[in-house]
N, CA, C and O atoms as CSV, one atom per row, in Angstrom:
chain,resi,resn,atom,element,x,y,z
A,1,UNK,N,N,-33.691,16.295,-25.945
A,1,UNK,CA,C,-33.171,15.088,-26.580
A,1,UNK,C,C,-32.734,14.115,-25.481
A,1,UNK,O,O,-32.167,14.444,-24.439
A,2,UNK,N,N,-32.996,13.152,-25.768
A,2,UNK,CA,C,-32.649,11.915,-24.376
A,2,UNK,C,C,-31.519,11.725,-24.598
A,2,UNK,O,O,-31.010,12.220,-25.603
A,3,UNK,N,N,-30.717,10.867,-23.632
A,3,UNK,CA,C,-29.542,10.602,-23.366
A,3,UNK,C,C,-28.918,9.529,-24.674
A,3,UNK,O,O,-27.876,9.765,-25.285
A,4,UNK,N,N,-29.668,8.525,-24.880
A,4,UNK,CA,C,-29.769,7.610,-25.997
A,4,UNK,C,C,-29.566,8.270,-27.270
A,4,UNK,O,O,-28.704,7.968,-28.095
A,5,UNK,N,N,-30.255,9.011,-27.348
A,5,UNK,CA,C,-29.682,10.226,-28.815
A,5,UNK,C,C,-29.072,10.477,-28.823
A,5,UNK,O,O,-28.558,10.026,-29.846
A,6,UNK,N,N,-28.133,11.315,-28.146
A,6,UNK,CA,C,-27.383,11.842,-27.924
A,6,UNK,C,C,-26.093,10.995,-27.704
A,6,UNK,O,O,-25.041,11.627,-27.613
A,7,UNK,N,N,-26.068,10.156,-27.646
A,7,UNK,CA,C,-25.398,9.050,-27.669
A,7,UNK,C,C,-25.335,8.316,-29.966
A,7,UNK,O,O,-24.369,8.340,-30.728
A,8,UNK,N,N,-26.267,7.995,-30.139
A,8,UNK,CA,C,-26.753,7.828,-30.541
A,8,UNK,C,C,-26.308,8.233,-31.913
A,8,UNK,O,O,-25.974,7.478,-32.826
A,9,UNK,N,N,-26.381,10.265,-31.921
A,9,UNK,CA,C,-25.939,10.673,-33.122
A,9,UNK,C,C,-24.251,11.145,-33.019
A,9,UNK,O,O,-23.467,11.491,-33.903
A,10,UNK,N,N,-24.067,10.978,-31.393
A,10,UNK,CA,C,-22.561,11.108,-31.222
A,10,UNK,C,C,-21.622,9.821,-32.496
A,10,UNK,O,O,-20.780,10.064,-33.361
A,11,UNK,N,N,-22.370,8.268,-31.992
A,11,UNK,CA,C,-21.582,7.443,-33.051
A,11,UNK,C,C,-21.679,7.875,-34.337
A,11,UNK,O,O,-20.595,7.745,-34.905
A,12,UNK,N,N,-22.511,8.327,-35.019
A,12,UNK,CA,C,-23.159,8.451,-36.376
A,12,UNK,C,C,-22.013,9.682,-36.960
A,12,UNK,O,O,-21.387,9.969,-37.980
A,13,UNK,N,N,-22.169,10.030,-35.939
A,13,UNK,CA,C,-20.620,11.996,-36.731
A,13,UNK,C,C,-19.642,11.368,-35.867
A,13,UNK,O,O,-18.873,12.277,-35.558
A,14,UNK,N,N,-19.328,10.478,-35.409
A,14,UNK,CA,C,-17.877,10.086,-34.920
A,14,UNK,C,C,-17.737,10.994,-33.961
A,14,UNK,O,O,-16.777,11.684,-34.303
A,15,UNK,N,N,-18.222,11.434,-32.799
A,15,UNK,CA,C,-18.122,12.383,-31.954
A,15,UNK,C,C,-18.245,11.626,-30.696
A,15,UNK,O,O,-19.322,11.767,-30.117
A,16,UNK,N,N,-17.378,10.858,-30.152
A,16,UNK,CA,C,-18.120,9.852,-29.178
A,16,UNK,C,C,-16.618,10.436,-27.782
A,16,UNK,O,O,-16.137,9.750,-26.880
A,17,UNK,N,N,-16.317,11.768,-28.139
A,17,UNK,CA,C,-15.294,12.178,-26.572
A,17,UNK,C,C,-16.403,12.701,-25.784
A,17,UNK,O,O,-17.071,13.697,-26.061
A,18,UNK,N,N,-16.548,11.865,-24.684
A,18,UNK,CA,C,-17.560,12.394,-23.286
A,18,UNK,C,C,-16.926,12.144,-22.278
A,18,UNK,O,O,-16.668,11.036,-21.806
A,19,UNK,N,N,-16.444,13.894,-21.632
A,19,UNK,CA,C,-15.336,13.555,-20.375
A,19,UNK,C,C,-16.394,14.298,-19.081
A,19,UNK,O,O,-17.314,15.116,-19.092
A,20,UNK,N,N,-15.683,13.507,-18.032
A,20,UNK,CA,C,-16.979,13.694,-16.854
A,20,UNK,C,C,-16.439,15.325,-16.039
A,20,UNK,O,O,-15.296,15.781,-15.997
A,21,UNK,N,N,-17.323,15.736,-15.641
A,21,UNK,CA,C,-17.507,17.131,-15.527
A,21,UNK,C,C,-16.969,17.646,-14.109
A,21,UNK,O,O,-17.210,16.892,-13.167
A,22,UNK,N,N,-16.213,18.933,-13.805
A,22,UNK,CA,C,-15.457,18.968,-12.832
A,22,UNK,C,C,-16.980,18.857,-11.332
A,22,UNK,O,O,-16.616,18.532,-10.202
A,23,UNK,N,N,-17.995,19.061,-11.506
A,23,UNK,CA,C,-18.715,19.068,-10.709
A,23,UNK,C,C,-19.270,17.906,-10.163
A,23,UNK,O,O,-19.664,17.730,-9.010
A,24,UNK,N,N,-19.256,16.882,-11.416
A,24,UNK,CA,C,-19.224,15.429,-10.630
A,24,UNK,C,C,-18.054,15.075,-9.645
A,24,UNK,O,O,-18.296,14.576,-8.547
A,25,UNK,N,N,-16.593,15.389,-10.134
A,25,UNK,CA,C,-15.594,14.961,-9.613
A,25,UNK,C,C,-15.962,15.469,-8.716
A,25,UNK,O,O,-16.649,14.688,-8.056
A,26,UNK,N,N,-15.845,16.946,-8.041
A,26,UNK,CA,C,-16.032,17.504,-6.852
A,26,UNK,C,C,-16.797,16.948,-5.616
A,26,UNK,O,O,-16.425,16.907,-4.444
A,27,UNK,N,N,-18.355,16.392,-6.371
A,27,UNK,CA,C,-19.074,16.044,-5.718
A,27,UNK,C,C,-18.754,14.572,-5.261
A,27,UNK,O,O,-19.509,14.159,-4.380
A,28,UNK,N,N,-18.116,14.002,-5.542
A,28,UNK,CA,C,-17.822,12.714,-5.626
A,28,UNK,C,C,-16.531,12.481,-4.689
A,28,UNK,O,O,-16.629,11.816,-3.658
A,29,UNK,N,N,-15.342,13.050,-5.092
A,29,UNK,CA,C,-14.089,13.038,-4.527
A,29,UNK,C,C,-13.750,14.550,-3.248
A,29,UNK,O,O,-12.933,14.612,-2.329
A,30,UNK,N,N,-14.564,15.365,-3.635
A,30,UNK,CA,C,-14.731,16.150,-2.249
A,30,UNK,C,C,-15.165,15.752,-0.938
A,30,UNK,O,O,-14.995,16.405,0.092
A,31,UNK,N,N,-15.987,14.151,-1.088
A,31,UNK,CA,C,-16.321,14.260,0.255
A,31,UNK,C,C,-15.448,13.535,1.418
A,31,UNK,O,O,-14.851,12.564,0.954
A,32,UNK,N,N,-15.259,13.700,2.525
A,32,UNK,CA,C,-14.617,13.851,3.361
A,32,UNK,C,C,-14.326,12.449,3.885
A,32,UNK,O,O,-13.493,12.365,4.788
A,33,UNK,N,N,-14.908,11.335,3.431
A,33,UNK,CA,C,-14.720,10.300,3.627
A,33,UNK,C,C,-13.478,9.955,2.713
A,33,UNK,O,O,-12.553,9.239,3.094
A,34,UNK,N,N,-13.562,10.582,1.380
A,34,UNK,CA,C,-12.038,9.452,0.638
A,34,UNK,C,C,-11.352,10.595,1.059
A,34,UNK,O,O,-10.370,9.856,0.989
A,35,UNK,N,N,-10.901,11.664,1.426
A,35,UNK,CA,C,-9.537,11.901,1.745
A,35,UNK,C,C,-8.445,11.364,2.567
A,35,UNK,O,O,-7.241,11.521,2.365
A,36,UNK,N,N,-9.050,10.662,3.593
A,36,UNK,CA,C,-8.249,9.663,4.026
A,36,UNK,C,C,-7.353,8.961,3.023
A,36,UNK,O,O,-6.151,8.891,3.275
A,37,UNK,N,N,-7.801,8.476,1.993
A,37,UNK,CA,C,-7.282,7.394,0.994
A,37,UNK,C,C,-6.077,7.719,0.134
A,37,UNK,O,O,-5.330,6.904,-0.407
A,38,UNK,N,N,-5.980,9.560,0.077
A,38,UNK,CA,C,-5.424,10.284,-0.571
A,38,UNK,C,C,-3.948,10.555,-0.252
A,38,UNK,O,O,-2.957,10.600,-0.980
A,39,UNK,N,N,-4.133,10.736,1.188
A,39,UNK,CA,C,-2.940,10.965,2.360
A,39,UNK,C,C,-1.580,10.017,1.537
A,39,UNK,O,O,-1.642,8.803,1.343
A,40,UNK,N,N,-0.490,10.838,1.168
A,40,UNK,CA,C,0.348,10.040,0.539
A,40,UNK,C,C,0.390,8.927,-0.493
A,40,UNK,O,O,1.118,7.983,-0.801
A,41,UNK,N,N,-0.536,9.391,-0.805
A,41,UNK,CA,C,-0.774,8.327,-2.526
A,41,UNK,C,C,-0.285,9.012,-3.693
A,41,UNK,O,O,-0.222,10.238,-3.789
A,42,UNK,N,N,0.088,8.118,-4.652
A,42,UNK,CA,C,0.365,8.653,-6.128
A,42,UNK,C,C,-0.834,8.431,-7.287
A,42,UNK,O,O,-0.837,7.317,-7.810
A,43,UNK,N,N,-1.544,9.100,-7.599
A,43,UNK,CA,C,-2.663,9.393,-8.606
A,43,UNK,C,C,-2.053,9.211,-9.805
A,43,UNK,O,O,-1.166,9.942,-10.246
A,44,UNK,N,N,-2.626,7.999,-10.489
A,44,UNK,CA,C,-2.115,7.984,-12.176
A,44,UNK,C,C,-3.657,8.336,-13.034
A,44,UNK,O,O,-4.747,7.774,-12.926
A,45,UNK,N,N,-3.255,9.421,-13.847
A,45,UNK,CA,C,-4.175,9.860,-15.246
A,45,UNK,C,C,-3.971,9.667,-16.064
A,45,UNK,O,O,-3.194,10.240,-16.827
A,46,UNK,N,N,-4.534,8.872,-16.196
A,46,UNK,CA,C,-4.600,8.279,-17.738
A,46,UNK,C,C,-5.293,8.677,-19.219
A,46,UNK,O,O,-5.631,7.833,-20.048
A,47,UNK,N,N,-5.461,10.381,-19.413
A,47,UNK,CA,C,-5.847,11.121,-20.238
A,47,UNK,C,C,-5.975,11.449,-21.565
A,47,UNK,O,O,-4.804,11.516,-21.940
A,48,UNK,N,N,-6.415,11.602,-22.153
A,48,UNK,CA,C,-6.613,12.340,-23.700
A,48,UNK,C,C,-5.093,13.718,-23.726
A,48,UNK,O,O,-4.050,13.790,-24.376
A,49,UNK,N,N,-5.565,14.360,-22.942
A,49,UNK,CA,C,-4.800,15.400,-22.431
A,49,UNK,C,C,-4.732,15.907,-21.206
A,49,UNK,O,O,-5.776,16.422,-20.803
A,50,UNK,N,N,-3.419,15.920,-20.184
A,50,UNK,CA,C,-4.051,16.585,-19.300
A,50,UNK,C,C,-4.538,17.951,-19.101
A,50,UNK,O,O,-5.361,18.357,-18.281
A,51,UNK,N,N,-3.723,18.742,-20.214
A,51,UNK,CA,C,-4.187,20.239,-19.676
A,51,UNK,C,C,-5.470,20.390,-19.934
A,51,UNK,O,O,-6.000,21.382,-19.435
A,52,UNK,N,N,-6.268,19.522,-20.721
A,52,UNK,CA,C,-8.002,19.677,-20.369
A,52,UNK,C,C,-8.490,18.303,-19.573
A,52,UNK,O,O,-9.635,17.864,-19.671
A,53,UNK,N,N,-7.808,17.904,-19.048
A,53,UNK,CA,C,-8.537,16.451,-18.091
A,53,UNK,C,C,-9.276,17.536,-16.570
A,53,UNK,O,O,-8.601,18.478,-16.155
A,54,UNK,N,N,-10.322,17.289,-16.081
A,54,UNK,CA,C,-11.086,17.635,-15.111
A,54,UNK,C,C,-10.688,17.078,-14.039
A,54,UNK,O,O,-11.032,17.576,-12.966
A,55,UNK,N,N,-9.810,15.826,-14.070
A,55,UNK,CA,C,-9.567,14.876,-13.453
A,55,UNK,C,C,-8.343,15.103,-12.594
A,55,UNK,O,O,-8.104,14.980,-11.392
A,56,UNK,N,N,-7.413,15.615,-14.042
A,56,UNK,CA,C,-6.232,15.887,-13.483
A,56,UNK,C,C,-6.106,17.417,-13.193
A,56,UNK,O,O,-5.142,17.805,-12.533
A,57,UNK,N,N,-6.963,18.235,-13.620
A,57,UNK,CA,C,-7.232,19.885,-12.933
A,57,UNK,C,C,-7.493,19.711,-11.237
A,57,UNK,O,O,-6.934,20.364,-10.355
A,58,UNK,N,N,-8.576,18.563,-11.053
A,58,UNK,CA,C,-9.132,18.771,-9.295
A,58,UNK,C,C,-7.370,18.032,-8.658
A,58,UNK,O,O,-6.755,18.596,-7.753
A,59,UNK,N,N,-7.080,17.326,-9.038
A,59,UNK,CA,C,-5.773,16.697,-8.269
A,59,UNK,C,C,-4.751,17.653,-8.376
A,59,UNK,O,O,-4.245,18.004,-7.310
A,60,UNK,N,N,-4.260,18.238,-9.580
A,60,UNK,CA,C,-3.593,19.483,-9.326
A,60,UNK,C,C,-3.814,20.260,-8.400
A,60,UNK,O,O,-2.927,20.375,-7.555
A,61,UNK,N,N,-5.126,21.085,-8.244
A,61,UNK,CA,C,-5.601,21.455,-7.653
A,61,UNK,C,C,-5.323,21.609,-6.174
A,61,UNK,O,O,-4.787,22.558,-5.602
A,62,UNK,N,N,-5.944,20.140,-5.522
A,62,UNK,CA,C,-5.795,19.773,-4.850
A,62,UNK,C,C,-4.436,18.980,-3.776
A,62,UNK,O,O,-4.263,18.530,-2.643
A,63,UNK,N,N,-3.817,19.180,-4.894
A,63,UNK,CA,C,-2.238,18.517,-3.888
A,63,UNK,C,C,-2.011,18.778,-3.226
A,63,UNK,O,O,-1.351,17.788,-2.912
A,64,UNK,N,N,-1.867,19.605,-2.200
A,64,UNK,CA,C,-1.238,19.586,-1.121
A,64,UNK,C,C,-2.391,19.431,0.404
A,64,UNK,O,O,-2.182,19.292,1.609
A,65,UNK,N,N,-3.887,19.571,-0.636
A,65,UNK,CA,C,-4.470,19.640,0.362
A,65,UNK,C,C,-5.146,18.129,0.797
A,65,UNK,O,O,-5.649,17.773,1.863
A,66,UNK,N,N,-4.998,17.598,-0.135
A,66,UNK,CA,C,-5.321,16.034,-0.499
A,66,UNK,C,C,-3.867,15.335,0.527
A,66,UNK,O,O,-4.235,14.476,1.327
A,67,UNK,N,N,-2.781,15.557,0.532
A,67,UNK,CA,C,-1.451,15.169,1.004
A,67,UNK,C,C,-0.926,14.191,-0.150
A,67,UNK,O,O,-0.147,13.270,0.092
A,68,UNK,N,N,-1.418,14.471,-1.411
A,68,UNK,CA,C,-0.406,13.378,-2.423
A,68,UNK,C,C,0.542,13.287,-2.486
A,68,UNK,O,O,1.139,14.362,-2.544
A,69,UNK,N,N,1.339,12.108,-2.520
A,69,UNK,CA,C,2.778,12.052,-2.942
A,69,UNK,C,C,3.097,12.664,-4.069
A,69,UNK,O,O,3.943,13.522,-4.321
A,70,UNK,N,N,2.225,12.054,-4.786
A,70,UNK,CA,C,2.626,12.329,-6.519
A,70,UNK,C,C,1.582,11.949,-7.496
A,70,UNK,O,O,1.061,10.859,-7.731
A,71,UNK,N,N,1.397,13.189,-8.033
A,71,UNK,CA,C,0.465,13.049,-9.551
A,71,UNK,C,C,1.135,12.902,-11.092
A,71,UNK,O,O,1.850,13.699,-11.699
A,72,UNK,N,N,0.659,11.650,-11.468
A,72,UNK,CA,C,1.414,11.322,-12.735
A,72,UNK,C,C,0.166,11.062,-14.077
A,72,UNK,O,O,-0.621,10.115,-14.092
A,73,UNK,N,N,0.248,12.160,-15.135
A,73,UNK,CA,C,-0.521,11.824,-16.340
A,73,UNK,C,C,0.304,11.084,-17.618
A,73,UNK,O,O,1.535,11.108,-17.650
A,74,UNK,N,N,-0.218,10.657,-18.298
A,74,UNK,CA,C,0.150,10.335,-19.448
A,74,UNK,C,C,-0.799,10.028,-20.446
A,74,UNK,O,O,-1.907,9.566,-20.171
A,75,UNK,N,N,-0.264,10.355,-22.039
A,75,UNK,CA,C,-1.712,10.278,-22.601
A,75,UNK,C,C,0.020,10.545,-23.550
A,75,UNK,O,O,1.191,10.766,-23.238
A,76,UNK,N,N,-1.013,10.293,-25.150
A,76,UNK,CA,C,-0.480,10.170,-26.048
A,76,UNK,C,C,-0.412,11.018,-27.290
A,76,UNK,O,O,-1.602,11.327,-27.351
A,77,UNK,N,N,0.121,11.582,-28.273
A,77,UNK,CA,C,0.589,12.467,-28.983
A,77,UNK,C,C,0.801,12.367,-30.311
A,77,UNK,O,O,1.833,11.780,-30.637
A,78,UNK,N,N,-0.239,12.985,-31.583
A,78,UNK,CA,C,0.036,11.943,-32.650
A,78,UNK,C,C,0.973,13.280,-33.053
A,78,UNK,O,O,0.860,14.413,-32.586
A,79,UNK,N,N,2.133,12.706,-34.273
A,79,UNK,CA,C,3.135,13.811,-34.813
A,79,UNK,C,C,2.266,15.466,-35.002
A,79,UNK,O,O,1.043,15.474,-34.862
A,80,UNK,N,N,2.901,16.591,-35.272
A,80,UNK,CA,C,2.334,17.711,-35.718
A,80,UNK,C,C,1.425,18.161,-35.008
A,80,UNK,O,O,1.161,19.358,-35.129
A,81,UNK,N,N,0.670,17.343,-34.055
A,81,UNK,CA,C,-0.191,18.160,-33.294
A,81,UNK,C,C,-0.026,18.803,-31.818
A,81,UNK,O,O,0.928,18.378,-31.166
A,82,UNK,N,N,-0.617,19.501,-31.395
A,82,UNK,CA,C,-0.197,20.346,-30.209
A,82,UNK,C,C,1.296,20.997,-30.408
A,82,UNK,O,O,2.385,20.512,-30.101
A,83,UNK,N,N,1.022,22.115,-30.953
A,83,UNK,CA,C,2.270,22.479,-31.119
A,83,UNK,C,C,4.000,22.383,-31.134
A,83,UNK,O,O,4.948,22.865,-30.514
A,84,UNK,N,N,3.599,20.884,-32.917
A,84,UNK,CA,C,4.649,20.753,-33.097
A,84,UNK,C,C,5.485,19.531,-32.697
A,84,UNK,O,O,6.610,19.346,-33.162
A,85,UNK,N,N,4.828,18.603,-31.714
A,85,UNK,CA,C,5.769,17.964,-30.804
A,85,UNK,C,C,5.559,16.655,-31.376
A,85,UNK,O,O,4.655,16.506,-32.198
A,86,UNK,N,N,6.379,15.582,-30.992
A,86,UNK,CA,C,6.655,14.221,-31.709
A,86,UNK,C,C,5.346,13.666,-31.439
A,86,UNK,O,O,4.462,14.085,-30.692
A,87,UNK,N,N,5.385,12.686,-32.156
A,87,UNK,CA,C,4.692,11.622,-31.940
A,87,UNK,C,C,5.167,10.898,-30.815
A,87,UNK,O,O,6.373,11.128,-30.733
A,88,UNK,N,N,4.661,9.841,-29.558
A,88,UNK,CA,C,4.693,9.542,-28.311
A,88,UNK,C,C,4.059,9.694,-27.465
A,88,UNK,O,O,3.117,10.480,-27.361
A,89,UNK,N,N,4.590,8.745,-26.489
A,89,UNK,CA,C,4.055,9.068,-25.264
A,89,UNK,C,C,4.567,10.384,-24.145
A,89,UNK,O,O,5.623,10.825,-23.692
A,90,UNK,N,N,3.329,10.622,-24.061
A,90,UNK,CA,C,4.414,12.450,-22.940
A,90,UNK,C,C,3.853,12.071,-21.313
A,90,UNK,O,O,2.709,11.713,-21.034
A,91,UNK,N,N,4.558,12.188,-20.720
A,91,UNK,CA,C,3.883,11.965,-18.950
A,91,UNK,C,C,4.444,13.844,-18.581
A,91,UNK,O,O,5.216,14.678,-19.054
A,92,UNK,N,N,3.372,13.701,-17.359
A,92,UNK,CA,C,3.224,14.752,-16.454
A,92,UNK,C,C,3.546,14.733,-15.216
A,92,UNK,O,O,3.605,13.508,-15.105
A,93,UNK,N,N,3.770,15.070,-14.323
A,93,UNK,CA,C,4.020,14.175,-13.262
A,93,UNK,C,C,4.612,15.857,-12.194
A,93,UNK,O,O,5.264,16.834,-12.563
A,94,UNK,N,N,3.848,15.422,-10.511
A,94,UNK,CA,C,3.909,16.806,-9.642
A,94,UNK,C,C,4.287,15.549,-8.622
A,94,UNK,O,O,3.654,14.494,-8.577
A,95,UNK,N,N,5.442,15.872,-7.817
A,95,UNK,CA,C,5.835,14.939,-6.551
A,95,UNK,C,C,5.726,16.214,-5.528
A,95,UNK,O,O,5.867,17.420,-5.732
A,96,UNK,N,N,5.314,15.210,-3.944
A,96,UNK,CA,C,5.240,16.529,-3.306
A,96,UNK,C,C,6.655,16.586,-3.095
A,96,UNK,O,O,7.159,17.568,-2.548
């Protein structure tokens, strides 16, 4: 099935969450040129969720070896779901 389909019948069933894959990130943000950029920076995620963001798994991950200051997610929370918890905004957040 081509990419266009798949796309395609994603709108049609309302299925349109496509999150990018820890192997792109890797390949992308592993290479040795942006770690420089990393050295004492604060990373904001801006997520669905982080405990399944790919995004915010490699930066976890990676903190101390990256030298981040600080990783901060936030993403939003409708009532009753995820066990229970309000409706809001929830942040995450790792300082070194």
């Amino acid at each position: 099935m081509s990419k266009n389909a798949n796309l395609t019948r994603a709108k049609r069933e309302k299925n349109d969450e496509f999150y990018t894959q820890r192997a792109d990130i890797e390949a992308e943000l592993g290479r040795e040129d942006y770690w420089q950029h990393f050295k004492g920076a604060t990373v904001f995620c801006n997520c669905d969720d982080p405990r399944e963001s790919e995004f915010w798994r490699y930066f976890h991950a990676n903190f101390s070896f990256l030298g981040l200051k600080k990783l901060i997610s936030t993403h939003y929370e409708k009532e009753g779901r995820k066990e229970g918890r309000k409706e809001g905004r929830k942040t995450l957040d790792r300082t070194h």
